[in-house]
Residue frames as a rotation matrix with the C-alpha (Angstrom) as fourth column:
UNK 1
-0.324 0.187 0.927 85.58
-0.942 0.026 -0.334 30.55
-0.086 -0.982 0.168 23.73
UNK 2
-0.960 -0.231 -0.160 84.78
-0.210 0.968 -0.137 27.18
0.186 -0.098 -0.978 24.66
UNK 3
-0.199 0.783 0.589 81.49
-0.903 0.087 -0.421 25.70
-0.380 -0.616 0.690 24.70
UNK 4
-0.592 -0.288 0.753 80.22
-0.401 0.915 0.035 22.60
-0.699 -0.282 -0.658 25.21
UNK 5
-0.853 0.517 0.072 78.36
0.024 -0.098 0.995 20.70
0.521 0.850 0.071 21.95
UNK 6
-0.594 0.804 -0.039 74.34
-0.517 -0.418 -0.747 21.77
-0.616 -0.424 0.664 23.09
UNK 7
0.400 0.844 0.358 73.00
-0.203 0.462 -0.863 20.36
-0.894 0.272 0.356 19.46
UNK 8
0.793 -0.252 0.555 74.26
0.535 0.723 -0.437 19.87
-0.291 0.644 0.708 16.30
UNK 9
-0.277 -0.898 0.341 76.44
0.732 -0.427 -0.530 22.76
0.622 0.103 0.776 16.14
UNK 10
0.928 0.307 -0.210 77.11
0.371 -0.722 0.584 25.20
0.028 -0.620 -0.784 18.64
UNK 11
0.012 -0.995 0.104 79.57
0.723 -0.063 -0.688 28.23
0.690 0.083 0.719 18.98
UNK 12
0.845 0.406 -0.348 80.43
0.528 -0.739 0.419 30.92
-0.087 -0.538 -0.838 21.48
UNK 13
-0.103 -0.684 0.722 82.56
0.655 -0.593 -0.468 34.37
0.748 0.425 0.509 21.24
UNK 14
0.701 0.066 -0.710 83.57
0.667 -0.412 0.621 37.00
-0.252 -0.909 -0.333 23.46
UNK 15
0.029 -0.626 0.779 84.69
0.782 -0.472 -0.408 40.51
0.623 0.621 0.476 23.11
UNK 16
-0.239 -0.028 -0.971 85.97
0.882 -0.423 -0.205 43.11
-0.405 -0.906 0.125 25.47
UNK 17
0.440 0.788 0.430 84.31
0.836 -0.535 0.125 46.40
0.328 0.305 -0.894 25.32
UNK 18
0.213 -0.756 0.619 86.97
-0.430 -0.641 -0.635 48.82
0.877 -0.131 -0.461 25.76
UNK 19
-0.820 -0.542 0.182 87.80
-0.147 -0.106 -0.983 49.14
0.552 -0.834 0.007 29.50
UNK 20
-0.425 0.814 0.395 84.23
-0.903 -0.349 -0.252 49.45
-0.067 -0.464 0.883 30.92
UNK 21
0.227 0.940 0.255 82.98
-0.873 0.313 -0.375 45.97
-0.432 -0.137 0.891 30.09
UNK 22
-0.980 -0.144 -0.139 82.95
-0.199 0.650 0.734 42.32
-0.015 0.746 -0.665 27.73
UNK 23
0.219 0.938 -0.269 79.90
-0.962 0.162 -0.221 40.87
-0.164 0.307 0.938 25.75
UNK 24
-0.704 -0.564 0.433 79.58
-0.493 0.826 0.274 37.48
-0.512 -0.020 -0.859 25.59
UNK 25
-0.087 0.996 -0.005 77.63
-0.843 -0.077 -0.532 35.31
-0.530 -0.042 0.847 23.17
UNK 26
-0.812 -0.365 0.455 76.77
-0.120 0.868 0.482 31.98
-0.571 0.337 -0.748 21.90
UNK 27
0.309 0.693 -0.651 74.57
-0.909 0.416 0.011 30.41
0.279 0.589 0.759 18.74
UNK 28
-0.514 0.096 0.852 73.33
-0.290 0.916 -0.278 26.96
-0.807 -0.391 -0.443 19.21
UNK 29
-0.263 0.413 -0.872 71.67
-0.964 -0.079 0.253 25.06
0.036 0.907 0.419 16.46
UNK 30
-0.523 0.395 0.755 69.52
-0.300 0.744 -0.597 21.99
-0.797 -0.539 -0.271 16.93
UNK 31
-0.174 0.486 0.857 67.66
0.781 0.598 -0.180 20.69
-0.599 0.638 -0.484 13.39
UNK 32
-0.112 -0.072 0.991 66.20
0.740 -0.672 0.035 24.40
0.663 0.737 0.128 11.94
UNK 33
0.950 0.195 -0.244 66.04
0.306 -0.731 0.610 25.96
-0.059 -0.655 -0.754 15.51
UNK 34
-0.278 -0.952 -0.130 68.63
0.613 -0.071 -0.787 28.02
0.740 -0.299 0.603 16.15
UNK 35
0.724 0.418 -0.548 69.23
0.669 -0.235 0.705 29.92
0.166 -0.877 -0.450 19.77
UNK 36
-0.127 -0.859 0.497 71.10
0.123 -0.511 -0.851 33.05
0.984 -0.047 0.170 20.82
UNK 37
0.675 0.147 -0.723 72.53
0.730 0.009 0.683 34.52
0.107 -0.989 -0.101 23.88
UNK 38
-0.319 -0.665 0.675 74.25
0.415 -0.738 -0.532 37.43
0.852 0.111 0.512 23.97
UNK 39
0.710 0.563 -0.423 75.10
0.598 -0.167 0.784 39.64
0.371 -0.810 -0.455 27.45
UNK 40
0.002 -0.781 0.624 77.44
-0.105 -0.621 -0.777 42.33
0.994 -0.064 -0.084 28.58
UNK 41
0.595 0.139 -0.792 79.37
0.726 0.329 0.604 42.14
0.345 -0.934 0.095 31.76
UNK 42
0.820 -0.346 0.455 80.90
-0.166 -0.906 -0.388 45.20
0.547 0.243 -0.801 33.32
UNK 43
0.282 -0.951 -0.125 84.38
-0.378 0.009 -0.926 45.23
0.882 0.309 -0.357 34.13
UNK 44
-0.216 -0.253 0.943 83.96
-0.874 -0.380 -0.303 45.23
0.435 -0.890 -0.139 37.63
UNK 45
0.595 0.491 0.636 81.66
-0.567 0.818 -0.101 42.38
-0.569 -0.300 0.765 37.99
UNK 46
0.836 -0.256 -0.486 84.02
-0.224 0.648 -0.728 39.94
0.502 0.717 0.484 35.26
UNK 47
0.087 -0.672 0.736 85.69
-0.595 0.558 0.579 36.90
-0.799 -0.488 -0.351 36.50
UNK 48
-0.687 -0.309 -0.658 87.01
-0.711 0.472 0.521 34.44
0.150 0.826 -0.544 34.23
UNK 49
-0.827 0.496 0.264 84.04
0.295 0.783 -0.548 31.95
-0.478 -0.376 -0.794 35.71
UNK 50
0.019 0.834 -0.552 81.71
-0.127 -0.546 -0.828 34.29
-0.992 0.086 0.095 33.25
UNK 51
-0.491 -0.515 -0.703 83.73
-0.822 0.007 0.569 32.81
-0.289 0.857 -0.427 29.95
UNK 52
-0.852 0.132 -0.507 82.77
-0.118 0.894 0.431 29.53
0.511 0.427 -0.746 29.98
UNK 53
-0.904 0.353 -0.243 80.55
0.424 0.657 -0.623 28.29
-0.060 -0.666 -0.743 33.00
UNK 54
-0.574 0.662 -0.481 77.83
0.087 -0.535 -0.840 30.85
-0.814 -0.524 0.249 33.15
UNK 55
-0.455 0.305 -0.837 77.46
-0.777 -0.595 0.206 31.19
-0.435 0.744 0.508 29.69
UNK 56
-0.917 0.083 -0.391 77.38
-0.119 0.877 0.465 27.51
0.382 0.473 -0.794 29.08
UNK 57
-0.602 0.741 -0.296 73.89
0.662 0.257 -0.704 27.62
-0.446 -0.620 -0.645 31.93
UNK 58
-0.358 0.531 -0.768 72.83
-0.439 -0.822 -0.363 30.82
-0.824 0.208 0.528 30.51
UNK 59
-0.286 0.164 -0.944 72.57
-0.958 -0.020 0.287 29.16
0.029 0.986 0.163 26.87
UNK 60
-0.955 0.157 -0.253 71.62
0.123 0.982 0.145 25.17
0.271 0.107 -0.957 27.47
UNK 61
-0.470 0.862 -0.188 68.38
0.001 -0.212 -0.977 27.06
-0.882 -0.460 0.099 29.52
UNK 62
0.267 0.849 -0.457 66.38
-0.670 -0.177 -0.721 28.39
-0.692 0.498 0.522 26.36
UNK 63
-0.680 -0.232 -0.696 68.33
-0.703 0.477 0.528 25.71
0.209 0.848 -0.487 23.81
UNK 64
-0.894 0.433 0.113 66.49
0.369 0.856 -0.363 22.97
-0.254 -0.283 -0.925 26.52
UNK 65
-0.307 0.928 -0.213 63.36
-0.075 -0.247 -0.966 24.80
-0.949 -0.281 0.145 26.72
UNK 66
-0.335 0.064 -0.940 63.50
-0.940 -0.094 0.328 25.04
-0.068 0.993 0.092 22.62
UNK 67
-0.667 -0.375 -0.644 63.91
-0.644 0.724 0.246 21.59
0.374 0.579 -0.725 22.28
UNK 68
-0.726 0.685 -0.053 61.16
0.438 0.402 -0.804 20.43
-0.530 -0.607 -0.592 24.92
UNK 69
0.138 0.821 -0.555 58.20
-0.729 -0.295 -0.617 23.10
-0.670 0.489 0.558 22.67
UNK 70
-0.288 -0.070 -0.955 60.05
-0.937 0.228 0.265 21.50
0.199 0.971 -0.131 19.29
UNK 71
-0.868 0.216 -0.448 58.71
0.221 0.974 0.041 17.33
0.445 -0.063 -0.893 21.31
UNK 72
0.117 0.992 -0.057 55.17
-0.042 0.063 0.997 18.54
0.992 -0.114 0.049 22.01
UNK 73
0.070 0.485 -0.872 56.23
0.840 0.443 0.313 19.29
0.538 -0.754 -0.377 25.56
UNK 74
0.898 0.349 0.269 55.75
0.269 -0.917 0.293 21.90
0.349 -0.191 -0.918 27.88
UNK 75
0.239 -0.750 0.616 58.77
0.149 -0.598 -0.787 24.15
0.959 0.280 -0.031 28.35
UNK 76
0.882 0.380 -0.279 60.19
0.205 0.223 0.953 23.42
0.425 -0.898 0.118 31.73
UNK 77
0.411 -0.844 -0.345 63.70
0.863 0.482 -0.151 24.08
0.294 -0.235 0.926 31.60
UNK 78
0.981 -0.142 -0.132 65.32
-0.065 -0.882 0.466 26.58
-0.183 -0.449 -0.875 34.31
UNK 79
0.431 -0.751 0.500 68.91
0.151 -0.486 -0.861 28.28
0.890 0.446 -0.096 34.65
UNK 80
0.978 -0.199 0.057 70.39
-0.100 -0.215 0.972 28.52
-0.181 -0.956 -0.230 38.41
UNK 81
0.466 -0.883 0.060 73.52
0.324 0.106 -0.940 30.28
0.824 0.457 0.335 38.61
């Protein structure tokens, strides 16, 4: 799957769960932080706009929010999807 670079190295994967579902997750890696994201979408609810786009908001949220604690500031970054 496709994601966009986040920090110094970032990847994301995606596997379908028989018939009933797909998980989707991504590691991010920023100096020695590293960030997951992992989430299951059932079959019903899964558009192809859950591969790339969502995940890419779902995972830049806690990578920012990391990276704002790791400069001595308060953790402000949000997700809106």
């Amino acid at each position: 799957m496709a994601l966009p670079a986040l920090g110094d190295e970032s990847h994301a994967f995606g596997r379908r769960d028989g018939s009933s579902g797909r998980t989707v997750m991504s590691v991010v890696r920023f100096g020695s932080v590293v960030v997951g994201v992992t989430y299951r979408i059932e079959a019903v609810d899964w558009t192809e706009a859950y591969d790339g786009d969502h995940l890419e908001i779902l995972t830049r949220m806690p990578v920012d929010r990391a990276r704002q604690a790791c400069e001595g500031q308060a953790p402000t970054a949000r997700a809106v999807l």
